[in-house]
C-alpha positions in Angstrom: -20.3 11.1 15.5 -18.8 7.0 14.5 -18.5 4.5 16.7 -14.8 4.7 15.9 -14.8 8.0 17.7 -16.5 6.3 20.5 -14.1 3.6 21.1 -11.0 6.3 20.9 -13.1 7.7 23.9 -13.3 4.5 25.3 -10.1 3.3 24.5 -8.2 6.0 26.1 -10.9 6.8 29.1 -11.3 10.6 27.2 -14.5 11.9 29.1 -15.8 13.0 33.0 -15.3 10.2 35.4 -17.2 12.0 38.1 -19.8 9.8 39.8 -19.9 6.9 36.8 -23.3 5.2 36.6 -25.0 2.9 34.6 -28.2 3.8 32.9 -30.1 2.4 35.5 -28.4 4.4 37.8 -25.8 2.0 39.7 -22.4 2.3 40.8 -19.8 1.9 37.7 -16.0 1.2 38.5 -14.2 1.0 35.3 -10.9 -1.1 36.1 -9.7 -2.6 33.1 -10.6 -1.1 29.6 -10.0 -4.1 27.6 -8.2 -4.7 24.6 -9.1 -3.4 21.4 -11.0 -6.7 19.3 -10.5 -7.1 15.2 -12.0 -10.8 15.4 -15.9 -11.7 15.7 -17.3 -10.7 18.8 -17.6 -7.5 20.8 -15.4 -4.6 20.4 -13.2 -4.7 23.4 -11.8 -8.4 25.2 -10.5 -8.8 28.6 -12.3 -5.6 30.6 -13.3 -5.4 34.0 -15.4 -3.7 35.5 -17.0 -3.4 39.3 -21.1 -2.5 39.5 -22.1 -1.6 42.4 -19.7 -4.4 44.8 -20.1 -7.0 42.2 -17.0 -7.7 40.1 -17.6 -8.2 36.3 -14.6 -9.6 33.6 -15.5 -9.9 30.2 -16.7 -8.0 27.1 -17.4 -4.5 26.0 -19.7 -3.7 23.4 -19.9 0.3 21.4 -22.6 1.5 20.0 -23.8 4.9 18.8 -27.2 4.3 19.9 -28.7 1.3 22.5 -31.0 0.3 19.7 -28.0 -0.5 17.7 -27.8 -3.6 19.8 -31.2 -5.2 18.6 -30.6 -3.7 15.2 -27.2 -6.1 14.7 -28.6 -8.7 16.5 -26.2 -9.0 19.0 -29.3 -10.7 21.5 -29.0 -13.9 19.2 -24.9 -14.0 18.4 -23.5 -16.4 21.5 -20.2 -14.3 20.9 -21.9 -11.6 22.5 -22.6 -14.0 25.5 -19.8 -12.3 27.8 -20.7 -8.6 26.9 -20.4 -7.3 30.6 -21.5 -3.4 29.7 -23.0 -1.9 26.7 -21.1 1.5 25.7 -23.3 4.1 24.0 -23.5 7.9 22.7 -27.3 8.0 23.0 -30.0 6.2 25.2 -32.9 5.9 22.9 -34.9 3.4 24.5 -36.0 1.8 27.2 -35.5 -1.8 26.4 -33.1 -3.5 28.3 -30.3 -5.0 26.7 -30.5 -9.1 26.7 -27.9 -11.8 25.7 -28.7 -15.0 23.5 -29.4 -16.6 27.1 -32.0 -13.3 28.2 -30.0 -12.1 30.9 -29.6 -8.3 30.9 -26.4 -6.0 30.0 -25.7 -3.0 32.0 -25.8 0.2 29.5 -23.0 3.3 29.9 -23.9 6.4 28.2 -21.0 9.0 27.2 -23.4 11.8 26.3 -22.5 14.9 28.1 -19.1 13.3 29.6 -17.0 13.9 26.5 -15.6 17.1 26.3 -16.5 19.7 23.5 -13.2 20.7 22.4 -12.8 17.1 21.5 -15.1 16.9 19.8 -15.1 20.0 18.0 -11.5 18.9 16.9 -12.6 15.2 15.8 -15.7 16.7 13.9 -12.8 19.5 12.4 -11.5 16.7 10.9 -13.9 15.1 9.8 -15.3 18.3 7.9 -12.1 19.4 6.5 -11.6 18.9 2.7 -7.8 19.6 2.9 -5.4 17.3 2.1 -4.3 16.5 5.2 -7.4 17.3 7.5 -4.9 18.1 10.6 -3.0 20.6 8.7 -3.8 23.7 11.1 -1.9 21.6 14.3 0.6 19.5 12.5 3.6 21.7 13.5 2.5 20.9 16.7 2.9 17.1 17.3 5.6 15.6 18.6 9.1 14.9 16.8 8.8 11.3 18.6 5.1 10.4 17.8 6.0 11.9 14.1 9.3 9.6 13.5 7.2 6.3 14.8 3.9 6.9 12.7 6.2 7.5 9.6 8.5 4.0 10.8 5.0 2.4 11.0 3.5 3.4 7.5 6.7 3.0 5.6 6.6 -1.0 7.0 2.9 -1.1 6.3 3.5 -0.2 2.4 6.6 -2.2 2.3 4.8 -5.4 3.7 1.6 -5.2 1.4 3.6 -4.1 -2.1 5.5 -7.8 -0.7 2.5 -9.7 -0.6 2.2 -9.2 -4.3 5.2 -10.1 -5.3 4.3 -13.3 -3.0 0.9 -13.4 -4.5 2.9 -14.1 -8.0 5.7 -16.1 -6.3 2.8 -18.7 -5.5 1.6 -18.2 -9.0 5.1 -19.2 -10.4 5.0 -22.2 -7.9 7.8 -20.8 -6.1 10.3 -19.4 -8.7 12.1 -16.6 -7.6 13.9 -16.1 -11.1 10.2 -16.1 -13.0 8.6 -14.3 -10.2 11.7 -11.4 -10.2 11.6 -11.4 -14.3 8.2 -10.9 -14.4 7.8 -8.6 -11.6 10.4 -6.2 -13.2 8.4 -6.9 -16.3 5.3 -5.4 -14.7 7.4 -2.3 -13.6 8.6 -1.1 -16.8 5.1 -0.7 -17.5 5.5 2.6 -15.0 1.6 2.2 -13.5 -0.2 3.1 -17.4 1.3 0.0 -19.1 1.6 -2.6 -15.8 -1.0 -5.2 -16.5 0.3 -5.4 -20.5 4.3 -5.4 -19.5 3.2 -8.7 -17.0 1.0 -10.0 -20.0 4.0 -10.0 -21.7 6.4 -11.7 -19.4 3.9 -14.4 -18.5 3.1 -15.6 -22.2 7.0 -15.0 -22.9 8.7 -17.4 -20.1 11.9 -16.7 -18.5 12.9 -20.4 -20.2 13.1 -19.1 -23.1 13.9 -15.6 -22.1 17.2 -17.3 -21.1 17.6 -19.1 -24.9 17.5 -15.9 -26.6 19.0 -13.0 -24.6 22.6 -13.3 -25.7 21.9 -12.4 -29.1 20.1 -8.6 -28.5 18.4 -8.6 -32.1 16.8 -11.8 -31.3 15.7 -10.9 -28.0 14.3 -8.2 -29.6 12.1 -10.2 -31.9 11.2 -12.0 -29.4 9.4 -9.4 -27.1 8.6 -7.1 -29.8 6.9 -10.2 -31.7 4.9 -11.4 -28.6 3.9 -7.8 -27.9 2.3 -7.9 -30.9 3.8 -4.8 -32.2 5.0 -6.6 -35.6 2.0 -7.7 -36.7 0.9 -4.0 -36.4 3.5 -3.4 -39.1 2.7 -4.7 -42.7 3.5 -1.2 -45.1 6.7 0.6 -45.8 9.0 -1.1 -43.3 12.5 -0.4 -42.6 15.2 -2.7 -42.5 15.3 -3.0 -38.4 11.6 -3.8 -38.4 11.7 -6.3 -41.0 14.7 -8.3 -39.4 12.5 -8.6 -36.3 9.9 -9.7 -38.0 11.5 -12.2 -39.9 13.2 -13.4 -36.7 9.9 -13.7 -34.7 8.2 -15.7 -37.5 10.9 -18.0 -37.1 10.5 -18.0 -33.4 6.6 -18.2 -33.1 6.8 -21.0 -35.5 9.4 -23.2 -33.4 7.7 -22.4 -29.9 4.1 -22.3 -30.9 4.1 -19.0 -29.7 1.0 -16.6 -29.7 1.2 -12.9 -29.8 -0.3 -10.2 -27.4 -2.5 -7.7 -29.7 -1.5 -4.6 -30.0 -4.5 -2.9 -28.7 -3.6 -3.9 -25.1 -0.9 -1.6 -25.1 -1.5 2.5 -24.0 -0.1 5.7 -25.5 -2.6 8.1 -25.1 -1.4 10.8 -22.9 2.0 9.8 -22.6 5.3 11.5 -23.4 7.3 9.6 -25.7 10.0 8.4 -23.3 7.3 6.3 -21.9 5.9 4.7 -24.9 5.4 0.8 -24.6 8.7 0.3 -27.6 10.6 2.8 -25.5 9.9 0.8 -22.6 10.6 -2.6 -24.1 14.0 -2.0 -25.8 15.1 -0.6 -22.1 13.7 -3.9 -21.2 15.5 -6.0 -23.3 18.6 -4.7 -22.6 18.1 -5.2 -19.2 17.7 -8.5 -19.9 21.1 -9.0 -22.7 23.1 -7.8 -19.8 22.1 -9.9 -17.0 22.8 -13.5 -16.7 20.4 -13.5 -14.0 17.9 -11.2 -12.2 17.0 -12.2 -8.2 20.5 -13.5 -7.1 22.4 -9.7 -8.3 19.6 -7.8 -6.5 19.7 -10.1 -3.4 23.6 -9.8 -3.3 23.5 -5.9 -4.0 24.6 -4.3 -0.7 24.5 -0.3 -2.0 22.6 2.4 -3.8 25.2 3.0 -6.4 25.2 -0.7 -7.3 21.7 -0.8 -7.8 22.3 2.2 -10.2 25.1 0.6 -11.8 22.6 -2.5 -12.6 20.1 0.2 -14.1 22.3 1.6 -16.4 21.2 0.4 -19.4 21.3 1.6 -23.2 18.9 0.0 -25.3 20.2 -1.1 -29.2 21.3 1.4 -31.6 18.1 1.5 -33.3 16.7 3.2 -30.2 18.9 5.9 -29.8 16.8 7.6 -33.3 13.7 6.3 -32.5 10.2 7.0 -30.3 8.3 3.9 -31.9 9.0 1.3 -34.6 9.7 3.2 -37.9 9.0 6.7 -35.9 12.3 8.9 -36.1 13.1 11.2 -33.7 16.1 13.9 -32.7 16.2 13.2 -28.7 17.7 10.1 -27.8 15.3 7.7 -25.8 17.6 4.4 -25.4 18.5 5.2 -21.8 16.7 4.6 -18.4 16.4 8.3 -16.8 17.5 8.5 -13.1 14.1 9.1 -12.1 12.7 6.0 -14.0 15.8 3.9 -12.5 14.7 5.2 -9.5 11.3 4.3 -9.6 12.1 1.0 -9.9 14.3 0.2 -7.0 11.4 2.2 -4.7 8.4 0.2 -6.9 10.1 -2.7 -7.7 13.7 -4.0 -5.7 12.3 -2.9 -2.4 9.5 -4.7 -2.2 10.8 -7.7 -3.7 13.5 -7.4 -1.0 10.7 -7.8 1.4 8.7 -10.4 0.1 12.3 -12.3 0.2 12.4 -11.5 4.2 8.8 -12.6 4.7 9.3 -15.8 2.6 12.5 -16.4 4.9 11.6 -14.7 8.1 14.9 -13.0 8.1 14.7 -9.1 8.3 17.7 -8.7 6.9 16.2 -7.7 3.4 14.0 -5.5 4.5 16.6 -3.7 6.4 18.3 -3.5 3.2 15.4 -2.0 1.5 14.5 0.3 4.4 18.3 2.0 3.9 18.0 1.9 0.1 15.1 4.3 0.3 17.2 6.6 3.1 20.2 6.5 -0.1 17.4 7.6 -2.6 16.0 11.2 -3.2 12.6 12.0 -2.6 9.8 11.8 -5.2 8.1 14.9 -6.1 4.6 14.6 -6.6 1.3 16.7 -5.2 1.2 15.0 -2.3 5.1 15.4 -1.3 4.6 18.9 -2.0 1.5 18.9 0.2 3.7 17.6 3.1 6.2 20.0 2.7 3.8 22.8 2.9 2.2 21.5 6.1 5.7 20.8 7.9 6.9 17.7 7.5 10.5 17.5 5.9 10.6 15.3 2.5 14.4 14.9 2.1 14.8 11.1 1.0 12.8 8.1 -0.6 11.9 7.4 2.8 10.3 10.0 3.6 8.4 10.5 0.0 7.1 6.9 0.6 6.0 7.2 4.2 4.1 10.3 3.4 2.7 9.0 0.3 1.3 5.8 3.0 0.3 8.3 5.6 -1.9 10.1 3.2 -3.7 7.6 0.8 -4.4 5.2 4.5 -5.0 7.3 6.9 -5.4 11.2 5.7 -7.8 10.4 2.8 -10.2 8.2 4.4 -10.2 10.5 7.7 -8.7 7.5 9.7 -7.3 10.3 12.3 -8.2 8.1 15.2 -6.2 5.3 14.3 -3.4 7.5 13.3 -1.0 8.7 16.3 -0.4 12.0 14.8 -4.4 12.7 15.1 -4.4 10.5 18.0 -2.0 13.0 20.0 -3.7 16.0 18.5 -7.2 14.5 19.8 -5.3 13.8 23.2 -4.1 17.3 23.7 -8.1 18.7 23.5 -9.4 16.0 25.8 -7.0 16.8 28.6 -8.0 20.7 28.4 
């Protein structure tokens, strides 16, 4: 039993409304619920209820137990001052429940009105260590209440992937062109090597970004320099990796520059088209070809231009190499469609939507939004997991909604704030 079970309850008026009495055995006419409260004070606003003839308007307080009240100290919080009844699972004392002024609150216990099934079902979930805890009856929900939860989530992940990117807008005192650089930046990073690929950009300034990035050799130096993947270098060198290094010194010296170390870069476990170098060449030619970054993916109106933008091939060098001086026979100098793909989901979507909040237009978002209905799905455990239990995973969309639905609401059991275990909970407390 939570209390968040017991305002669902409450919330929706789930239990036996046959002969309604207070604890102390007076009349109860429930008339207006309330509304649900996320602010100080008591958990539902704006009720109204009838006791006996009397009329009451005010505030609702749930607990699981009366003693609760004393326990939080509700009796000495003035915001409890308009608490007209006291919800609870369990009587456990006799005390009368008092406001900050001493006047006494009216107690309603739900014990023995709710019905079983319900609970059963809310306690099924609770107890289920599956993936998705309402597996067994997801077939069963309807199409409509499906389609809006998924709308919802896919919003919810959109907006708070924004606020980062306007958490670093603020940062860069309101520079679209830094934030957008170094945002893309962090992305190339693909989750292992995030914090280091934003390191980077942030010690390396788009300023100076912009002096260098005609000339792809020098860019080069540049990023591989403040990296600090030259210094790492000192024995048998080949003639790419000394050309960068003697073009960095140069640059370090003119700009004052100070390297990254090495060590704050990560391999381990990673498949060589993910190395950091890999990475960084892809990185820099991202950056030779673009004049600039925020305007072209503002302006971009399609899918296939976005791919067209992500279709780079790092410098020659790359094309026989893994790592700095590290031949290989597979060809690493181009960004894979899934890696391209990962970045408009990860990175141009939610910089489309931090644009639209920033704005207030929706415009961007809507843009976004359709991008992810162009894009395949991902395939991960937990798309797969979806697909097993019944829900279709065709596009981007529906990859990133499930992916929300999961890690906010399936994971930590928050079924009663979902409306796909909000119907499913419905269906047992009307039988």
């Amino acid at each position: 039993m939570t209390e968040a079970f017991l305002h669902y309850v409450w919330q929706f008026q789930f239990f036996n409304k046959t002969n309604l009495q207070t604890a102390t055995h007076e009349p109860l006419n429930i008339l207006k619920v309330g509304y649900p409260n996320k602010q100080d004070g008591a958990d539902f606003q704006q009720a109204q209820i009838k006791i006996g003839e009397m009329l009451w308007v005010g505030s609702i307080e749930i607990h699981l137990t009366d003693s609760a009240w004393q326990q939080h100290r509700h009796q000495a919080d003035p915001h409890y001052n308009n608490v007209i009844l006291h919800v609870v699972w369990q009587q456990t004392s006799q005390q009368p429940i008092k406001r900050a002024d001493g006047s006494e609150i009216p107690t309603f216990v739900l014990e023995g009105r709710v019905s079983p099934l319900l609970l059963e079902k809310y306690n099924s979930f609770l107890k289920n260590n599956a993936l998705v805890p309402c597996e067994k009856d997801f077939r069963k929900v309807d199409r409509l209440t499906l389609v809006s939860m998924l709308d919802n989530v896919l919003v919810q992940r959109l907006q708070r992937k924004a606020e980062k990117v306007l958490d670093l807008l603020q940062a860069n005192t309101g520079n679209w062109e830094e934030t957008t650089y170094q945002w893309i930046a962090q992305s190339f990073g693909f989750k292992v090597n995030n914090t280091a690929f934003l390191t980077l950009a942030q010690h390396t300034p788009w300023q100076l970004i912009q002096k260098y990035r005609f000339d792809l050799t020098e860019l080069e130096a540049l990023l591989f320099g403040q990296a600090g993947f030259l210094d790492a270098y000192q024995d048998d060198l080949d003639d790419y990796v000394k050309n960068l290094q003697i073009k960095y010194n140069y640059l370090k010296h003119k700009h004052q520059l100070v390297p990254m170390s090495v060590q704050e870069w990560k391999f381990l476990r990673l498949r060589p088209a993910n190395f950091p170098p890999v990475r960084l060449a892809q990185f820099a030619a991202l950056l030779h070809q673009q004049t600039h970054l925020f305007t072209p993916l503002l302006n971009i109106e399609t899918y296939k231009e976005l791919t067209k933008l992500l279709q780079i091939t790092s410098s020659d060098y790359w094309q026989t190499h893994y790592h700095l001086g590290k031949l290989t026979t597979k060809n690493y100098s181009h960004l894979g469609t899934d890696s391209a793909n990962n970045l408009i989901i990860n990175t141009v979507a939610p910089l489309l939507a931090a644009y639209s909040m920033q704005t207030d237009n929706d415009v961007f978002t809507t843009k976004a939004i359709r991008f992810f209905e162009q894009l395949p799905a991902e395939n991960n455990q937990i798309t797969r997991t979806w697909e097993e239990v019944g829900l279709p995973v065709k596009t981007a969309f529906d990859s990133q909604a499930s992916i929300e639905l999961y890690q906010s609401f399936c994971t930590p059991k928050k079924c009663l704030q979902c409306r796909v275990g909000k119907e499913i909970l419905g269906r047992e407390a009307k039988k």
